[in-house]
NULUM-656327 format. One record per residue (C-alpha): x, y, z; residue in one letter. Coordinates in Angstrom, 3 decimals. Each point is the difference from the previous one (the first is absolute). Layout:
BEGIN
{pt {X Y Z} 'a'};
...
This chain:
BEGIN
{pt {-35.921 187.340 -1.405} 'x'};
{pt {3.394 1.124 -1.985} 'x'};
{pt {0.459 2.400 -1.707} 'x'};
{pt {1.359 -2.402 -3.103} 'x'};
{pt {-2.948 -2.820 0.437} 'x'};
{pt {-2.918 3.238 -0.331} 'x'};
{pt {2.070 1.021 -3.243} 'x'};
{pt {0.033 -3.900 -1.468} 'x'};
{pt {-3.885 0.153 1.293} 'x'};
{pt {-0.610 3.132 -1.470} 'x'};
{pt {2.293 2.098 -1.664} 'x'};
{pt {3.394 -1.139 -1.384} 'x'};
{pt {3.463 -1.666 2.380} 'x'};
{pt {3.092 -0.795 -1.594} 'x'};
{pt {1.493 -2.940 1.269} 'x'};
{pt {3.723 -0.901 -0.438} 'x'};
{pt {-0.087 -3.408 -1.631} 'x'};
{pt {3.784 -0.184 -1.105} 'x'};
{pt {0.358 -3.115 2.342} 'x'};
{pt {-1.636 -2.353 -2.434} 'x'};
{pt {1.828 -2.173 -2.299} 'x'};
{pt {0.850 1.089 -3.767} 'x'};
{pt {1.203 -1.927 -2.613} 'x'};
{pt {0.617 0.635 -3.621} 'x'};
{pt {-0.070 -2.700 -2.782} 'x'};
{pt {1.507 0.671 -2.940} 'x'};
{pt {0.500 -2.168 -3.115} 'x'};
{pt {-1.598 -1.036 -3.255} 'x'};
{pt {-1.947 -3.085 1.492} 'x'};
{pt {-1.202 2.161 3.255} 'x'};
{pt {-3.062 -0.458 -0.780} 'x'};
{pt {-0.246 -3.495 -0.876} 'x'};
{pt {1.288 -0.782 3.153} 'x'};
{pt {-1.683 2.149 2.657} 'x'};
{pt {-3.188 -1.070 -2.035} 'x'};
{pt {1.228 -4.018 0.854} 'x'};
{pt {0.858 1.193 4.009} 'x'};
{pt {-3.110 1.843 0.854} 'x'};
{pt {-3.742 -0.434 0.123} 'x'};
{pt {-1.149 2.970 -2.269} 'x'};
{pt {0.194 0.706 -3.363} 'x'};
{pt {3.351 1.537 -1.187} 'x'};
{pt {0.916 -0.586 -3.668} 'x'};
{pt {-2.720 2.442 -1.081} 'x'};
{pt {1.101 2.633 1.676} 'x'};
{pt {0.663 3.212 -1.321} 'x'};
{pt {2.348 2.995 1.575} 'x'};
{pt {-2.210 1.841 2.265} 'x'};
{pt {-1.737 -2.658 1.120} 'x'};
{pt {0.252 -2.443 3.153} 'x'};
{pt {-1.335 -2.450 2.376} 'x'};
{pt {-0.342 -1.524 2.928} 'x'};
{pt {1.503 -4.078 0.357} 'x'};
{pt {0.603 -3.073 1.802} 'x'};
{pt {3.270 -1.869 -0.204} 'x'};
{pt {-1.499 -3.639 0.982} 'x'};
{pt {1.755 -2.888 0.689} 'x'};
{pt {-0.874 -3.006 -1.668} 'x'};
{pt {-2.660 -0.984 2.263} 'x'};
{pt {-1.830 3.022 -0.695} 'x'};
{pt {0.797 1.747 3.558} 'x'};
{pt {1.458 3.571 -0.002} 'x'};
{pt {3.146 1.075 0.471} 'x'};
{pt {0.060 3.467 -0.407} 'x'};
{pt {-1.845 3.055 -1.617} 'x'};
{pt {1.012 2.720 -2.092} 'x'};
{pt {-0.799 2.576 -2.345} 'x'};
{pt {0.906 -0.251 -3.484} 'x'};
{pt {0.541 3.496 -2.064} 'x'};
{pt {1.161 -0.275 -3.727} 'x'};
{pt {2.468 2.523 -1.050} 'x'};
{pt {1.515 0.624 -3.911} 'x'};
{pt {3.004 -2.159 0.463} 'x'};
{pt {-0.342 -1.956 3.661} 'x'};
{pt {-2.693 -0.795 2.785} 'x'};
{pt {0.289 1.121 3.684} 'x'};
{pt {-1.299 -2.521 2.638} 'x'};
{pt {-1.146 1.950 3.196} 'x'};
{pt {-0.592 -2.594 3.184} 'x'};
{pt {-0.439 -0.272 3.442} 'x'};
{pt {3.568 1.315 1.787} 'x'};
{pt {0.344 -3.428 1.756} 'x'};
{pt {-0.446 -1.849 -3.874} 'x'};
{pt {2.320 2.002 -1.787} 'x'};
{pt {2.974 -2.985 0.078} 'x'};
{pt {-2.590 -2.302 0.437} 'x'};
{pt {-1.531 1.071 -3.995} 'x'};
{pt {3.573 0.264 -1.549} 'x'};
{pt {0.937 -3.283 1.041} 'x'};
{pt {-3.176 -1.476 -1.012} 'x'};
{pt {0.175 1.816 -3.323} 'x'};
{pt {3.479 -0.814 -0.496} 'x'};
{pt {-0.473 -3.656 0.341} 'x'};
{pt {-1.665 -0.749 -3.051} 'x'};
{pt {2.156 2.218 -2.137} 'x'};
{pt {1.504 -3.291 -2.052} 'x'};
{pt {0.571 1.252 -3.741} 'x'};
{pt {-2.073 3.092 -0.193} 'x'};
{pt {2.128 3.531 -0.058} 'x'};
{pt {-1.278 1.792 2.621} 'x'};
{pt {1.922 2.289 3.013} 'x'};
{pt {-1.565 0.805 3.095} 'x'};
{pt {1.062 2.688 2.154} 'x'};
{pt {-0.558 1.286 3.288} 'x'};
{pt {-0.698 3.342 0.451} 'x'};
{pt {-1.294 1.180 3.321} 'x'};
{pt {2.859 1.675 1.199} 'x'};
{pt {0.216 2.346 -2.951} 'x'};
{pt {-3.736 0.503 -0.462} 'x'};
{pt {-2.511 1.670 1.804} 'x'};
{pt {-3.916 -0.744 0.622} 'x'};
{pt {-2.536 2.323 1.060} 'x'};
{pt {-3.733 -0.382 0.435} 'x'};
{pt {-2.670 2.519 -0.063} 'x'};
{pt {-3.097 -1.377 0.918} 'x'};
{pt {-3.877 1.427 1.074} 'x'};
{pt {-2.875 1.843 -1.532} 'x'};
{pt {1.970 3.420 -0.380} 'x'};
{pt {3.037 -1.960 -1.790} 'x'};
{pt {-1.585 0.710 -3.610} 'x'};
{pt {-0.122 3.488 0.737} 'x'};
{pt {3.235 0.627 1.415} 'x'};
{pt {1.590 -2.175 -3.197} 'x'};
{pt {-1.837 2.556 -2.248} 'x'};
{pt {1.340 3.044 1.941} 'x'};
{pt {3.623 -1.435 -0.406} 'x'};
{pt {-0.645 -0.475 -3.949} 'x'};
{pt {0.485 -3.916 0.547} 'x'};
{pt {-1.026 -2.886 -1.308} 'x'};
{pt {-4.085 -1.046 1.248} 'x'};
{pt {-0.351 -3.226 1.627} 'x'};
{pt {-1.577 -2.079 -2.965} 'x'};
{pt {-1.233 -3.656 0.069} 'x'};
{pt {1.848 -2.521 1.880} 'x'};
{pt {3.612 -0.215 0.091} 'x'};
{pt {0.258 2.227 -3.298} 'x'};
{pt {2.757 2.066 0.576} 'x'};
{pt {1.649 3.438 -1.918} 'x'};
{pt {3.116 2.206 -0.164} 'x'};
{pt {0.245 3.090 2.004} 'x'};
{pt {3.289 1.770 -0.917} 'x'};
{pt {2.674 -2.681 0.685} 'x'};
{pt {-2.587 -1.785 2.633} 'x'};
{pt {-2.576 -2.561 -0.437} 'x'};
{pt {-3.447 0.172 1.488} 'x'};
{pt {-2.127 -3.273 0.249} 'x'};
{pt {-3.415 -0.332 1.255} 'x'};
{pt {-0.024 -2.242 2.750} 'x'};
{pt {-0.180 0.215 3.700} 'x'};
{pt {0.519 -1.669 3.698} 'x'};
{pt {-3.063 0.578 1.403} 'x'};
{pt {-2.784 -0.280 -2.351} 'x'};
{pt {-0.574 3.836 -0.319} 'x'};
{pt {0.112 1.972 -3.356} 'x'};
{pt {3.627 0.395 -0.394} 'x'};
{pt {3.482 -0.183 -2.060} 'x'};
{pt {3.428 -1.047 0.774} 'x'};
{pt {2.852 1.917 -1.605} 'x'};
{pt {3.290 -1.325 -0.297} 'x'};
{pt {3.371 2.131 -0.688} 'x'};
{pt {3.534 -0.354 0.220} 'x'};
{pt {1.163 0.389 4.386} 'x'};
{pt {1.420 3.519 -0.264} 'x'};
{pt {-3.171 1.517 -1.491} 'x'};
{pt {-2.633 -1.310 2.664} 'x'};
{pt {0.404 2.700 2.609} 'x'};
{pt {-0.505 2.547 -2.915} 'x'};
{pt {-3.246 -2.141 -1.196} 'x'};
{pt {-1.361 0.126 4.187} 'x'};
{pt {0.165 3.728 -0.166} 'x'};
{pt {-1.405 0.430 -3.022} 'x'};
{pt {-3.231 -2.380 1.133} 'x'};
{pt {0.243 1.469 3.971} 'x'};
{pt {-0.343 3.776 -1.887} 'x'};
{pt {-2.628 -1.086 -2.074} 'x'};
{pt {-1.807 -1.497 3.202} 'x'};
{pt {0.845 -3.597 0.736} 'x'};
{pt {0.340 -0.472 3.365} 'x'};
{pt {2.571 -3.297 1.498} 'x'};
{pt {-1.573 -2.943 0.963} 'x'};
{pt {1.475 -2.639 1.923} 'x'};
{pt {0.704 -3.959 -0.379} 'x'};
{pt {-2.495 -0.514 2.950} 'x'};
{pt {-3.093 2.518 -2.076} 'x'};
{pt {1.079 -1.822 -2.928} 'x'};
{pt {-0.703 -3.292 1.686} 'x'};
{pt {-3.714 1.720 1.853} 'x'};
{pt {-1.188 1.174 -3.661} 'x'};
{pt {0.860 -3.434 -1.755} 'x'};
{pt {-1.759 -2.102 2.324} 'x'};
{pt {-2.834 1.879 0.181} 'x'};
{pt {-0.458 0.131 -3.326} 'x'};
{pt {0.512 -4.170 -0.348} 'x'};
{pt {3.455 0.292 -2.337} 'x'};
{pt {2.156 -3.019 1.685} 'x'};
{pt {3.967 0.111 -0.532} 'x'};
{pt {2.374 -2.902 0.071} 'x'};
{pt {1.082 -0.976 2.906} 'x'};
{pt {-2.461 0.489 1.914} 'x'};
{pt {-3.223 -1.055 -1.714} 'x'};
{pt {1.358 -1.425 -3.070} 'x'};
{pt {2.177 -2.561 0.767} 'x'};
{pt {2.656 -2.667 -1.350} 'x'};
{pt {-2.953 -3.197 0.612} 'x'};
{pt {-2.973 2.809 -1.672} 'x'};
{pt {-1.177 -1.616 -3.115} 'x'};
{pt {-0.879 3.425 -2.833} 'x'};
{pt {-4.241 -1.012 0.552} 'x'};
{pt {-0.004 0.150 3.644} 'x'};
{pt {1.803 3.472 -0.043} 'x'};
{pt {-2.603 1.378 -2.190} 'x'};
{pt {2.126 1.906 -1.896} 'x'};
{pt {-0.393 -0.940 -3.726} 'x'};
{pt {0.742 2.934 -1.509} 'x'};
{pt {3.374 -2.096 0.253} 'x'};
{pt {-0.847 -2.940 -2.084} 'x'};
{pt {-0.406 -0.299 -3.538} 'x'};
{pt {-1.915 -2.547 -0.858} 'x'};
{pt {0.718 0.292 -3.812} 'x'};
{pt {3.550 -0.338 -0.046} 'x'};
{pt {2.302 -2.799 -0.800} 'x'};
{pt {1.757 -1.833 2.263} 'x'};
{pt {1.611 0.611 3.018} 'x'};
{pt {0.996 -0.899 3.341} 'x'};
{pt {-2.733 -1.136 2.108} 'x'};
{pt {-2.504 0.073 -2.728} 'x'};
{pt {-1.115 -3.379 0.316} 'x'};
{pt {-0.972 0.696 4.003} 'x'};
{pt {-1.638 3.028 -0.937} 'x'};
{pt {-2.174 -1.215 -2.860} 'x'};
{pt {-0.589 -3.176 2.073} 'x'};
{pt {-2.128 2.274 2.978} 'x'};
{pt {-1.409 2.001 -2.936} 'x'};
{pt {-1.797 -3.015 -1.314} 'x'};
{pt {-1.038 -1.440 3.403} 'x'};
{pt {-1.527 3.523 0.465} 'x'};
{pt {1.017 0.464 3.465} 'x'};
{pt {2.548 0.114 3.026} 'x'};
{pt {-0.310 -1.031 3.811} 'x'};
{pt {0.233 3.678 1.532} 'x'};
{pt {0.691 3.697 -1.770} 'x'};
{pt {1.165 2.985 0.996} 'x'};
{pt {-2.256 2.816 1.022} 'x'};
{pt {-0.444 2.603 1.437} 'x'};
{pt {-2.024 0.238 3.472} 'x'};
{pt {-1.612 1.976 2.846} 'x'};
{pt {0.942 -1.747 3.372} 'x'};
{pt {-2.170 0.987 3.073} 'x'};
{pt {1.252 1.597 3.563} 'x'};
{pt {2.580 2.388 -0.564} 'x'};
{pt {3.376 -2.437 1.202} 'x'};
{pt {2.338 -0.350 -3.577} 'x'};
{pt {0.776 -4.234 0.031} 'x'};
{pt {3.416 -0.345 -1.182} 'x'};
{pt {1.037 -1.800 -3.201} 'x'};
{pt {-1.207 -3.792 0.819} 'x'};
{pt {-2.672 0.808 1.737} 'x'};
{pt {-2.791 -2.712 -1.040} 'x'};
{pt {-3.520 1.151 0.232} 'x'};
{pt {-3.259 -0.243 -1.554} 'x'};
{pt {-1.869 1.957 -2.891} 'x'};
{pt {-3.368 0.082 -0.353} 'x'};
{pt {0.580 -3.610 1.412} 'x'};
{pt {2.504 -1.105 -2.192} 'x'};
{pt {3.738 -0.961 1.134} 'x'};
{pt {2.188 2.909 -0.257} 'x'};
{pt {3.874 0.778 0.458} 'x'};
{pt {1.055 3.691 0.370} 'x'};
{pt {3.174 0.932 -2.268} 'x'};
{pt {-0.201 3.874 0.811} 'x'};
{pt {-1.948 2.102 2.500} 'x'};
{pt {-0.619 4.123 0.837} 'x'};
{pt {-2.173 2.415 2.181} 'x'};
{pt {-1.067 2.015 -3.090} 'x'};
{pt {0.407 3.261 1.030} 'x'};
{pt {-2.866 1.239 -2.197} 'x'};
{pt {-2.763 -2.759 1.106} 'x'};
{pt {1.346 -1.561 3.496} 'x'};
{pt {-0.283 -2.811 -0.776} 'x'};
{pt {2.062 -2.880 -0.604} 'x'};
{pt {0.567 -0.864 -3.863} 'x'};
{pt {1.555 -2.738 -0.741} 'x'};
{pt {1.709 -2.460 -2.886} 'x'};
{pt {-0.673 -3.469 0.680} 'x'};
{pt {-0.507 -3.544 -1.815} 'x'};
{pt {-3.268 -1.028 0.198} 'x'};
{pt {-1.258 -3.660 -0.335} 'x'};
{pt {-2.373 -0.774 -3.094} 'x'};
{pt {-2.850 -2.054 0.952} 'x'};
């Protein structure tokens, strides 16, 4: 085991996140029309407060994720690296008459995640920000800290401007953090059943059979995809969901892989050797009977 998965497991890793997409929008009618784009509920949110979203197409299937974080006078998007032109270009295209500016600002921005059981403690030792409920997030000297995280372990992710994140590492490797890799990263989140897009979530998914409705609101108005989305709600049900599973024999099937769970039709989307367990945890789509 590495030295950065045993700190996600049980103590705290940093892990340099600064690859994924982030996008400011700016404008009086921001709100209006990130609440029209995505799946969650936007227009009542308040600075400090965030969420996680679909953007849908119209037939209800996602095309990407993101994290919403309301600021005083703008709202960063944080995606997937792979979706950052992918989400400006979708949010661009229904800008018609509203006055709203997006802007990309990866290169010039930084994004750092703490993540593990110990993170709380080493957050208090720095005099920073605690991790509160989801995807609230809070100033710390000219950075912001917002709790969310990769892998599905107690954790934050702080952004600041690119200069000042080799001065924010130090600070969290002298407090304790230890690095964690991409690949631990990857270990913790599937073992703990958190699926990213791309590789579980996918541009066909529909939001029920990802089982992740902490990104729908189901009391908003309209927006895109609604009608798709309400339309599954009120037949109660999908054909397969996502879950998490424990595969027997200790071979890791590669993304594709069809097999059976508890003798239902399954397709594997993501697959590890948990270090911690041995043995195979996996994400897959399993068939509702």
């Amino acid at each position: 085991m590495s030295l950065g998965y045993e700190a996600l497991r049980h103590g705290a890793g940093w892990l340099d996140l600064s690859a994924r997409g982030r996008i400011v929008a700016r404008g009086r009618d921001r709100a209006r029309l990130l609440h029209a784009v995505t799946s969650n509920e936007v227009k009542k949110m308040t600075p400090g407060s965030g969420c996680y979203a679909f953007l849908l197409n119209p037939q209800g299937r996602i095309q990407a994720d993101l994290c919403l974080f309301c600021l005083d006078d703008h709202f960063l998007i944080d995606t997937e690296p792979e979706l950052r032109e992918k989400v400006h270009l979708h949010i661009k295209r229904y800008i018609i008459a509203e006055q709203v500016e997006l802007e990309d600002v990866t290169a010039g921005t930084a994004a750092i995640g703490l993540e593990g059981p110990g993170a709380a403690e080493i957050l208090a030792q720095l005099g920073a920000p605690a991790a509160g409920a989801g995807y609230t997030h809070a100033a710390w000297g000219d950075a912001t800290v917002a709790a969310v995280t990769l892998t599905g372990q107690l954790g934050v992710r702080i952004f600041c401007a690119a200069e000042k994140a080799a001065a924010m590492v130090y600070q969290l490797e002298a407090a304790g953090a230890v690095a964690a890799s991409v690949e631990d990263a990857r270990l913790v989140r599937i073992e703990n059943g958190k699926p990213r897009y791309g590789d579980d979530i996918r541009e066909t998914s529909l939001p029920q059979e990802t089982q992740q409705m902490h990104a729908v609101s189901f009391d908003k108005g309209c927006y895109l995809g609604q009608e798709i989305v309400e339309r599954i709600r009120a037949q109660g049900r999908v054909n397969k969901k996502l879950m998490r599973v424990v595969l027997g024999g200790g071979e890791v099937p590669a993304a594709g892989t069809k097999t059976m769970v508890d003798g239902a039709e399954a397709e594997i989307t993501s697959a590890v050797l948990s270090p911690a367990s041995g043995e195979v945890v996996a994400l897959a789509y399993v068939r509702q009977r």
